[in-house]
N, CA, C and O atoms as a GROMACS GRO file, in nm:
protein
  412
    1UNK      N    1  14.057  13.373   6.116
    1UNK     CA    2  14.098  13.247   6.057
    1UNK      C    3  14.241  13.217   6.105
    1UNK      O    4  14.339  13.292   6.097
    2UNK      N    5  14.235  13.088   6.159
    2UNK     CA    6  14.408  13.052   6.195
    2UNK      C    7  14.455  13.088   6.115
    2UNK      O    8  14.394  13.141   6.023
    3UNK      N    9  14.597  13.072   6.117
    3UNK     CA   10  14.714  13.091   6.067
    3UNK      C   11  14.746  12.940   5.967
    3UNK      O   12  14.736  12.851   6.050
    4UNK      N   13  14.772  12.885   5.852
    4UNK     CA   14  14.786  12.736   5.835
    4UNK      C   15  14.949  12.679   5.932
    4UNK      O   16  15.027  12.762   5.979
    5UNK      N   17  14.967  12.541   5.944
    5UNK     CA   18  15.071  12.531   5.986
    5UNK      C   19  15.148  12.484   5.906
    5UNK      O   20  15.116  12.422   5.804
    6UNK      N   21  15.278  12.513   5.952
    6UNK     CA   22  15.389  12.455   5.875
    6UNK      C   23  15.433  12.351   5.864
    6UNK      O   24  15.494  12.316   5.762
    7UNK      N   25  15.406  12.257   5.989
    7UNK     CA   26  15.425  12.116   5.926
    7UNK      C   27  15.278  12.069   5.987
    7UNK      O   28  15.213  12.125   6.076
    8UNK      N   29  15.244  11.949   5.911
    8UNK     CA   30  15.100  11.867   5.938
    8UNK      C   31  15.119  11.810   6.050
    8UNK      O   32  15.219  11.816   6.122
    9UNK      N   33  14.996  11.739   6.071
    9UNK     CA   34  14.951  11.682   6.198
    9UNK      C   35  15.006  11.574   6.207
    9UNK      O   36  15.059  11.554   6.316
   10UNK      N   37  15.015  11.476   6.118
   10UNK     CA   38  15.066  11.367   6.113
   10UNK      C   39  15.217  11.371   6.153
   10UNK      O   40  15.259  11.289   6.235
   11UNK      N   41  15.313  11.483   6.087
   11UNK     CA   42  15.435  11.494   6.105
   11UNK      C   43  15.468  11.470   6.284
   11UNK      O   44  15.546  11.410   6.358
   12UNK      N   45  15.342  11.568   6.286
   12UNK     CA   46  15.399  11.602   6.462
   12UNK      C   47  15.399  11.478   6.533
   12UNK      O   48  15.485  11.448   6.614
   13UNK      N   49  15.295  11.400   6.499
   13UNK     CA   50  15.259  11.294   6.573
   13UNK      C   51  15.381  11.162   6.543
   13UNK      O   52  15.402  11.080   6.632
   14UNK      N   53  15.431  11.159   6.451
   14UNK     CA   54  15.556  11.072   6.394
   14UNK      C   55  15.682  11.103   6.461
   14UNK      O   56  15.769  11.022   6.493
   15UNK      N   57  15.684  11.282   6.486
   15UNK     CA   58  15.768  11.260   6.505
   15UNK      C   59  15.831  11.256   6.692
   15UNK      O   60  15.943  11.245   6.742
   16UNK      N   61  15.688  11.273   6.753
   16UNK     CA   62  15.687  11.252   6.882
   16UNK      C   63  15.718  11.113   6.870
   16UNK      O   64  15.824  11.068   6.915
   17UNK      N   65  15.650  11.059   6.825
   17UNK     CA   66  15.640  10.896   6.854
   17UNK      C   67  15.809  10.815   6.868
   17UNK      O   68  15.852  10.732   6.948
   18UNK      N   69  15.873  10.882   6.753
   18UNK     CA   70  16.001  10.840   6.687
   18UNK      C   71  16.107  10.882   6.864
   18UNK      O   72  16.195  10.820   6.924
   19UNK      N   73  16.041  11.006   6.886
   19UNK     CA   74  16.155  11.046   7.058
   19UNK      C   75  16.094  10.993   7.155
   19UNK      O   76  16.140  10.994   7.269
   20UNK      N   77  15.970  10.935   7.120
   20UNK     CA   78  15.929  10.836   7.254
   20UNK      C   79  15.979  10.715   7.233
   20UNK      O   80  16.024  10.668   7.337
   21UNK      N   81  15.991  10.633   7.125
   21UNK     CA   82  16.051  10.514   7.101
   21UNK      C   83  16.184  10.512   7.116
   21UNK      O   84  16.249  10.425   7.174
   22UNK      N   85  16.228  10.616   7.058
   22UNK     CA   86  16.444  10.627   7.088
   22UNK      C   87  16.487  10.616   7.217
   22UNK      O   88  16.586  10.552   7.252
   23UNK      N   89  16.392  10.698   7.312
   23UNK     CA   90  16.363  10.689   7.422
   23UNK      C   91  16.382  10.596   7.517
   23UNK      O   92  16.481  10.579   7.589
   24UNK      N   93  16.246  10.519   7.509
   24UNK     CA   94  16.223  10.384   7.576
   24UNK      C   95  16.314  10.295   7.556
   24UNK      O   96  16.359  10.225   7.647
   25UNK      N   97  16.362  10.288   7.403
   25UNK     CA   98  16.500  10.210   7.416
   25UNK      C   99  16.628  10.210   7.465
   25UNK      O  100  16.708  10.130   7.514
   26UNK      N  101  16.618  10.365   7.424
   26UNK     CA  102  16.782  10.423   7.505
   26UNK      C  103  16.747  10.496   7.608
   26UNK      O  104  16.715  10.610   7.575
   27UNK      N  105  16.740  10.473   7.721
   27UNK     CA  106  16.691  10.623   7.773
   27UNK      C  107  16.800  10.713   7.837
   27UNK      O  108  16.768  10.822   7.882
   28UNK      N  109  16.933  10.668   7.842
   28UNK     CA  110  17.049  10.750   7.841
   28UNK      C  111  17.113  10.811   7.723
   28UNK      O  112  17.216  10.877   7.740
   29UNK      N  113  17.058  10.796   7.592
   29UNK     CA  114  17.094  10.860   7.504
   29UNK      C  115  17.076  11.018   7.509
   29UNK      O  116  16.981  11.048   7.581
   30UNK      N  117  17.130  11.110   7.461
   30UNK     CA  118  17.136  11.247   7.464
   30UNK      C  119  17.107  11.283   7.290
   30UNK      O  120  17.119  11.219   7.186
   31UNK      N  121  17.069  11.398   7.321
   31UNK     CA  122  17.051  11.431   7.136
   31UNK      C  123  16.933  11.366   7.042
   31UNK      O  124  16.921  11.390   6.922
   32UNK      N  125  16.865  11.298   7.102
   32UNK     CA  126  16.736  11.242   7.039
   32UNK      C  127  16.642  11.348   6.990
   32UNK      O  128  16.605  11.335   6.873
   33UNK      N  129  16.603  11.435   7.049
   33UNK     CA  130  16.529  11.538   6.971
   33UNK      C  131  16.597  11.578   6.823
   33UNK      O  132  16.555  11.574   6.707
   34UNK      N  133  16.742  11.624   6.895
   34UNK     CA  134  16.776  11.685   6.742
   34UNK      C  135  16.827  11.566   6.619
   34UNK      O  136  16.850  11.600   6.503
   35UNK      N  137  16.838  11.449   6.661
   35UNK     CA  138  16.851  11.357   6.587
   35UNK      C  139  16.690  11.319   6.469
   35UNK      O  140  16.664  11.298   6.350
   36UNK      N  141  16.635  11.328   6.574
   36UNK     CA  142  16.513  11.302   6.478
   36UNK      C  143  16.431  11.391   6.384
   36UNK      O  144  16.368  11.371   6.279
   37UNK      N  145  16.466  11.548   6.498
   37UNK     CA  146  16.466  11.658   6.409
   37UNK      C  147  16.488  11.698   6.282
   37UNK      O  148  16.424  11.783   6.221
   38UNK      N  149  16.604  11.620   6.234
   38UNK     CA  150  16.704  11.626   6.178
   38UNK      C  151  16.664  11.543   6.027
   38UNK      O  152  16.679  11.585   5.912
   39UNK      N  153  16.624  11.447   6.061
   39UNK     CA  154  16.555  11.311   6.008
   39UNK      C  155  16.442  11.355   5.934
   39UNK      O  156  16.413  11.344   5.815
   40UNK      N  157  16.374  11.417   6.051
   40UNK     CA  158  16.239  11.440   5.959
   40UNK      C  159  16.189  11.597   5.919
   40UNK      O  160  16.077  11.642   5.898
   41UNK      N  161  16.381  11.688   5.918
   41UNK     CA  162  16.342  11.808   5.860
   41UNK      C  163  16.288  11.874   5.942
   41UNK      O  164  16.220  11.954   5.879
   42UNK      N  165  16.268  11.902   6.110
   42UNK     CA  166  16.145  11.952   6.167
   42UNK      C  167  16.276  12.036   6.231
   42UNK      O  168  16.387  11.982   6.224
   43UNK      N  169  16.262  12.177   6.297
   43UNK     CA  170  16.375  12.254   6.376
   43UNK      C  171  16.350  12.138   6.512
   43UNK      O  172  16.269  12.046   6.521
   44UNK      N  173  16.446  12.182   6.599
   44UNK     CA  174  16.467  12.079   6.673
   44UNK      C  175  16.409  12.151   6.803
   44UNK      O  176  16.361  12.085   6.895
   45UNK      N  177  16.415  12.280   6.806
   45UNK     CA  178  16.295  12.344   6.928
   45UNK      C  179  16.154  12.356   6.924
   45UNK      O  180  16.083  12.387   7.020
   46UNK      N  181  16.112  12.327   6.798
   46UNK     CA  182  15.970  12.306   6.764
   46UNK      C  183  15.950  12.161   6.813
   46UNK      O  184  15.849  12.146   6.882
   47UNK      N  185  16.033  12.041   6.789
   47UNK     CA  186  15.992  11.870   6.824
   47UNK      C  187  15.996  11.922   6.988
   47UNK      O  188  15.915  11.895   7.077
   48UNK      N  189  16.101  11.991   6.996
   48UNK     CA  190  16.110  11.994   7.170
   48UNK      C  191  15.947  12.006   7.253
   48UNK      O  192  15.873  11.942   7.328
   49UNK      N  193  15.954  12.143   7.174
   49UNK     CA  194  15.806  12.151   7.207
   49UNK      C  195  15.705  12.043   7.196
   49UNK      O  196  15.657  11.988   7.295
   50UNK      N  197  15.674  12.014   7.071
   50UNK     CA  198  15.546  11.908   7.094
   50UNK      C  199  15.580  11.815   7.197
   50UNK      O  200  15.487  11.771   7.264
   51UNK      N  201  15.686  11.780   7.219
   51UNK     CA  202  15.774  11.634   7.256
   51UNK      C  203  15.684  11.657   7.438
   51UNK      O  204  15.598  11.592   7.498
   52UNK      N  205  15.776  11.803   7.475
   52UNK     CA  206  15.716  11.840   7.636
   52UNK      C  207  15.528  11.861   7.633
   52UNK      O  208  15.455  11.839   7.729
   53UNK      N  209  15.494  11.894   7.532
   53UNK     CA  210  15.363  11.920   7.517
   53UNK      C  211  15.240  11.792   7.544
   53UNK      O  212  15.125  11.803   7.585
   54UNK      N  213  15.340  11.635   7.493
   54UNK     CA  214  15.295  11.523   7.459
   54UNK      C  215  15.318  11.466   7.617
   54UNK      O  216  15.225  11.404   7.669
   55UNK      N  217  15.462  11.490   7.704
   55UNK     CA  218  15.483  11.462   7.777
   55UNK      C  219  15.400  11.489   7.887
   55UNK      O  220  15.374  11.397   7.964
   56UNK      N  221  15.346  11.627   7.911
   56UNK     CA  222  15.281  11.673   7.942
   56UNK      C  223  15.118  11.684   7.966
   56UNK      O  224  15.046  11.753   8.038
   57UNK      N  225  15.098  11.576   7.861
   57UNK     CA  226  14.919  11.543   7.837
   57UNK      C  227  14.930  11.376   7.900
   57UNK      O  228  14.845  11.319   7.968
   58UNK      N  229  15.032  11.332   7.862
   58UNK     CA  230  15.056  11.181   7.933
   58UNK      C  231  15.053  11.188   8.053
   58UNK      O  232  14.962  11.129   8.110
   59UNK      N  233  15.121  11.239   8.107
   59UNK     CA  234  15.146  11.273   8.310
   59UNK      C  235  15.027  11.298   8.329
   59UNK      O  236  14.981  11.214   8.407
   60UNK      N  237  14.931  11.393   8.288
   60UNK     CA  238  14.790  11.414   8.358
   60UNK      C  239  14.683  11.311   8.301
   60UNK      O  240  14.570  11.321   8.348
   61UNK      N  241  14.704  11.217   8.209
   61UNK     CA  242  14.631  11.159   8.190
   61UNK      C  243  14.642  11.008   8.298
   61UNK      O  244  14.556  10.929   8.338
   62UNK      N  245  14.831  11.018   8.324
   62UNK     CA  246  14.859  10.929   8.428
   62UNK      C  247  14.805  10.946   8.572
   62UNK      O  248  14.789  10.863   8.661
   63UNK      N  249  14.782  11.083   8.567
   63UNK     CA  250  14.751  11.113   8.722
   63UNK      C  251  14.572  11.122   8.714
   63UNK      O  252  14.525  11.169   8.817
   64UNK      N  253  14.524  11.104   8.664
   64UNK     CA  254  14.362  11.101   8.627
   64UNK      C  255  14.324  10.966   8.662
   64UNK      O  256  14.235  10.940   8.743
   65UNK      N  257  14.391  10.881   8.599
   65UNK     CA  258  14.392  10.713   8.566
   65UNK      C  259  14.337  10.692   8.704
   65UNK      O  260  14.214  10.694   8.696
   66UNK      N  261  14.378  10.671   8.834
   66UNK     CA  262  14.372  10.622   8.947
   66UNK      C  263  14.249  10.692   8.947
   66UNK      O  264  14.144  10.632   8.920
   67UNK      N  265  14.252  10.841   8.981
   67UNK     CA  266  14.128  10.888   9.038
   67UNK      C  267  13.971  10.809   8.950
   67UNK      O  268  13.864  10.778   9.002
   68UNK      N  269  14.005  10.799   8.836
   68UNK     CA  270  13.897  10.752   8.762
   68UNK      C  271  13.846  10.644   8.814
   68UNK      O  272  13.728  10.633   8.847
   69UNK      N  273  13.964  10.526   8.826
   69UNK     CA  274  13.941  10.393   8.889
   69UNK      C  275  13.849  10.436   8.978
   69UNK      O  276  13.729  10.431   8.953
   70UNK      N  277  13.894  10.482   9.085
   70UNK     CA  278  13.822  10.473   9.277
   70UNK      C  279  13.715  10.551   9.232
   70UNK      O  280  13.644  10.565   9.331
   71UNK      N  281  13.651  10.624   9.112
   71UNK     CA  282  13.549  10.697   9.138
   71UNK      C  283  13.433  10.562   9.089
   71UNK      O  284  13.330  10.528   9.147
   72UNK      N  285  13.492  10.509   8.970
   72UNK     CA  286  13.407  10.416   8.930
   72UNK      C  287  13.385  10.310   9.041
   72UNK      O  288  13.271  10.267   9.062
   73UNK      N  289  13.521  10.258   9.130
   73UNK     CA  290  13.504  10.154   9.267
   73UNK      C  291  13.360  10.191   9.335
   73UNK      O  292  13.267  10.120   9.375
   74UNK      N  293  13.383  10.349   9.331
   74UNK     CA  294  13.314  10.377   9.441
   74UNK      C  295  13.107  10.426   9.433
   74UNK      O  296  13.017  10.445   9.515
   75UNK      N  297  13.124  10.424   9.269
   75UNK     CA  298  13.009  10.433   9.214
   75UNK      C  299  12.911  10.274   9.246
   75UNK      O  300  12.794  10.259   9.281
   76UNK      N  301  13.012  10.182   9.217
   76UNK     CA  302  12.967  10.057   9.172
   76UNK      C  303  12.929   9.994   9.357
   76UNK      O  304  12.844   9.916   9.400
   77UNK      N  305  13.020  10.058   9.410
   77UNK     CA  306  12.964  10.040   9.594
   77UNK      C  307  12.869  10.112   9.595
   77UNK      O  308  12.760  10.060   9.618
   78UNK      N  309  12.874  10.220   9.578
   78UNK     CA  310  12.727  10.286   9.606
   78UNK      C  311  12.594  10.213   9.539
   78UNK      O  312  12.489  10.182   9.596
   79UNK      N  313  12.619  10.202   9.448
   79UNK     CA  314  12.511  10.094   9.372
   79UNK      C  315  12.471   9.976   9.461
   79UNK      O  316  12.355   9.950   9.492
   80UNK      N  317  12.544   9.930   9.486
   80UNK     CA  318  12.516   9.815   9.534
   80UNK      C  319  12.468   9.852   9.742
   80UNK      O  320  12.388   9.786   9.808
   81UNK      N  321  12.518   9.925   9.774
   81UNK     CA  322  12.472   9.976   9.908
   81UNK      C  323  12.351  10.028   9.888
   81UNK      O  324  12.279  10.034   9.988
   82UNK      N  325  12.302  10.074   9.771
   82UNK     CA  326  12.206  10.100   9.761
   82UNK      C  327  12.077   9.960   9.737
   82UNK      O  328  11.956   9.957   9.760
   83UNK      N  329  12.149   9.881   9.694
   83UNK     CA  330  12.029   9.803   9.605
   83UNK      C  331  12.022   9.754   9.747
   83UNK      O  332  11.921   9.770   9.815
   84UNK      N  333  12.147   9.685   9.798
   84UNK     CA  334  12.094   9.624   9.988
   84UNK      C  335  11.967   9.707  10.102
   84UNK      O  336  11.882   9.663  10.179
   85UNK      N  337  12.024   9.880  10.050
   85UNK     CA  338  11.964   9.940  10.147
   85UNK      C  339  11.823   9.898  10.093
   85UNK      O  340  11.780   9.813  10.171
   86UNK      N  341  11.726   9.921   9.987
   86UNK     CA  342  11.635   9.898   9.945
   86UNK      C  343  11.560   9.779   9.985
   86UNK      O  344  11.437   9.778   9.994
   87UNK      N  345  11.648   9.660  10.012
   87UNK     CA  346  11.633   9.507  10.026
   87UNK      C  347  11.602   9.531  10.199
   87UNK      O  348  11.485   9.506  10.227
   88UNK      N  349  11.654   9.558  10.269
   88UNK     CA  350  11.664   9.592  10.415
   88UNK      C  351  11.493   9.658  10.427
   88UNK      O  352  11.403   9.599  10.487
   89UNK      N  353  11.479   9.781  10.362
   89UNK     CA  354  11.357   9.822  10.376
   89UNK      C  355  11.260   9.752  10.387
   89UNK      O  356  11.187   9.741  10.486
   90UNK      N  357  11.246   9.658  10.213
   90UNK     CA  358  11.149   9.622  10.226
   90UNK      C  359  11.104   9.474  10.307
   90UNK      O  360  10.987   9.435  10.315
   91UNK      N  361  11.218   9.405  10.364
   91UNK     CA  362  11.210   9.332  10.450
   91UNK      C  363  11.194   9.404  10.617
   91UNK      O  364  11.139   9.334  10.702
   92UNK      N  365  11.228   9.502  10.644
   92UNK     CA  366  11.166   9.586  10.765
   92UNK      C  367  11.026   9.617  10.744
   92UNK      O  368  10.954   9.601  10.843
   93UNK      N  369  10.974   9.655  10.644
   93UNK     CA  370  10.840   9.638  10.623
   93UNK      C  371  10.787   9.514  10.620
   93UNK      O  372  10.712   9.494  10.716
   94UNK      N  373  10.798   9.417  10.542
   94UNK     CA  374  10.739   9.278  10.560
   94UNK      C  375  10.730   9.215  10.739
   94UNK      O  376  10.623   9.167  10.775
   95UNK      N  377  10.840   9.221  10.833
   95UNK     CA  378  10.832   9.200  10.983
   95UNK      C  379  10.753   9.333  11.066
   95UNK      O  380  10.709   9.314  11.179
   96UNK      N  381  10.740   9.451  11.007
   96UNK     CA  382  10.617   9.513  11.032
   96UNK      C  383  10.512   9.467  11.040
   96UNK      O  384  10.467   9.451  11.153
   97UNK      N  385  10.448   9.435  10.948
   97UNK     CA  386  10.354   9.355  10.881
   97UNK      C  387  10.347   9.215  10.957
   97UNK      O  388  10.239   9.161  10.980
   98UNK      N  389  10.421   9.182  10.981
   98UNK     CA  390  10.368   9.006  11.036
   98UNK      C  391  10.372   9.050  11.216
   98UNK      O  392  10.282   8.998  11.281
   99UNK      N  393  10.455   9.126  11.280
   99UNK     CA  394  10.435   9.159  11.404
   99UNK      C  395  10.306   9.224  11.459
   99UNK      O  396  10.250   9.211  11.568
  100UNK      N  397  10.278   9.291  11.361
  100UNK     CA  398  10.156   9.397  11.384
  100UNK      C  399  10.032   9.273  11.330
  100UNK      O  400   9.921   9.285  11.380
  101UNK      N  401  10.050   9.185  11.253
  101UNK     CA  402   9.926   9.070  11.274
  101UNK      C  403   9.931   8.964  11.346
  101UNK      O  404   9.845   8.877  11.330
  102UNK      N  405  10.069   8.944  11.471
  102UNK     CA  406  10.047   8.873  11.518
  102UNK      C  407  10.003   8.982  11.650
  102UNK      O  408  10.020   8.921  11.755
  103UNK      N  409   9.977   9.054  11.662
  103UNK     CA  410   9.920   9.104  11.764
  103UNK      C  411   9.769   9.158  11.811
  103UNK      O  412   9.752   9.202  11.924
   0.00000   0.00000   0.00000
């Protein structure tokens, strides 16, 4: 059985949010972790942590993003190269068919 944690889920998530927003606004500010740390009672190497942890799931979700796109581009071409190739066939068969009765 885990261990319970010491602060909730929600906390963590507030208080990432709070150093991503201080952030985006200031982004030359210094001391934002332990400022908010501070704020919401949390040690300030524990926010660190989630903070790089959060940072960390964003970047690979940033670097996924593209690949996802071109896989779906490239699904939706294939689909469609496909539905042509099919169309091609059965019109190579139909001029089968009319060559071989005009002969």
């Amino acid at each position: 059985m885990p261990a319970p944690r010491k602060y909730p889920p929600e906390l963590i998530e507030r208080g990432v949010q709070m150093v991503a927003a201080i952030r985006h606004g200031d982004p030359g500010r210094h001391g934002v972790i332990r400022q908010v740390g501070e704020l919401l009672d949390i040690h300030p190497e524990v926010l660190r942590h989630w903070v790089k942890k959060a940072d960390a799931e964003n970047e690979k979700a940033r670097a996924v993003e593209p690949e996802a796109r071109d896989l779906r581009r490239l699904e939706r071409e294939n689909a469609e190269l496909r539905r042509v190739n099919s169309i091609l066939k059965a019109a190579a068969i139909l001029f089968a068919a009319e060559i071989e009765r005009a002969s």
